[in-house]
N, C-alpha and C positions, 0 to 999 in steps of 0.2 A: 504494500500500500504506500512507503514511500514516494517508488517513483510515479507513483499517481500526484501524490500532491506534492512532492519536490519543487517543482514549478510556482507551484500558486502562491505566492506572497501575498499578493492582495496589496494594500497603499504599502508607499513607499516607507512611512513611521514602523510597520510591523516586521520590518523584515530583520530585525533583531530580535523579536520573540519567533520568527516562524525558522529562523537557524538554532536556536535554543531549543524551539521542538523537532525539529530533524536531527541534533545531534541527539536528544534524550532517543528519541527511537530507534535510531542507529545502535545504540548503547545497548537500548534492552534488548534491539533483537540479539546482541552479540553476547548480552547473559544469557540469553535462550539456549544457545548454542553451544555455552558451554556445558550445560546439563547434559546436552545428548552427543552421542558415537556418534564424530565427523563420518559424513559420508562424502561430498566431493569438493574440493577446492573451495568453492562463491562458499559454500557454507560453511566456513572456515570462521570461528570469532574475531581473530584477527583481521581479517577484511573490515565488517563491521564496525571492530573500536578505531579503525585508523578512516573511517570515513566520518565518524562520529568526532574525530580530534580534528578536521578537515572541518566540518561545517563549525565547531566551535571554533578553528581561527579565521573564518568567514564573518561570524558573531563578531568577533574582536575585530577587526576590520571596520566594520560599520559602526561599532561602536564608538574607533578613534576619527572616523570622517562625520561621524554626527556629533560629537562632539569637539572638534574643528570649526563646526560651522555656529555654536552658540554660542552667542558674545555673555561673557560675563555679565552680571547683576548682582546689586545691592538687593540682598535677600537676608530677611529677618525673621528667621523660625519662630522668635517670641510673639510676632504678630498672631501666630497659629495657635499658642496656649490659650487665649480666651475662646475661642469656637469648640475647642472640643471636650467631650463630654467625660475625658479619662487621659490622664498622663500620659505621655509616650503616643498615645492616640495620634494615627496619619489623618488629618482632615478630609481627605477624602473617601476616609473608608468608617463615617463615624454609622454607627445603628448596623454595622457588618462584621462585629466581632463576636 
């Protein structure tokens, strides 16, 4: 099922969580694999974990050219303590915990 959705990124903002999920899959299939008697080559776990370590430095990639492109700001996390309902609380995820 990978190379079905390998492709599909969707907006351009996602394509750091959709390499984050291709390499999580990569990964599990390659624990899959080591439970069971290799049978030929492609099913080999090692193919797996080294396309898994491939989209995660794809991940990093895009993480250092998206973060390239955002200009620094005067950002005040104290602003955030009066909105939420519980310490350490991320403001956007308040009534989700």
């Amino acid at each position: 099922h990978a190379d079905i959705f390998k492709s599909k990124t969707g907006p351009v903002d996602l394509a750091f969580e959709h390499k984050a999920w291709l390499s999580k899959q990569f990964q599990t299939f390659a624990d899959l694999f080591t439970r069971c008697p290799l049978a030929i080559q492609t099913q080999h776990p090692g193919f797996y974990y080294q396309e898994s370590a491939y989209q995660s430095m794809a991940r990093k990639q895009i993480a250092q050219t998206t973060c390239r492109r955002i200009e620094p700001t005067d950002f005040d996390p104290n602003e955030f303590l009066k909105s939420t309902e519980f310490y350490g609380q991320r403001p956007w995820r308040q009534h989700h915990q």
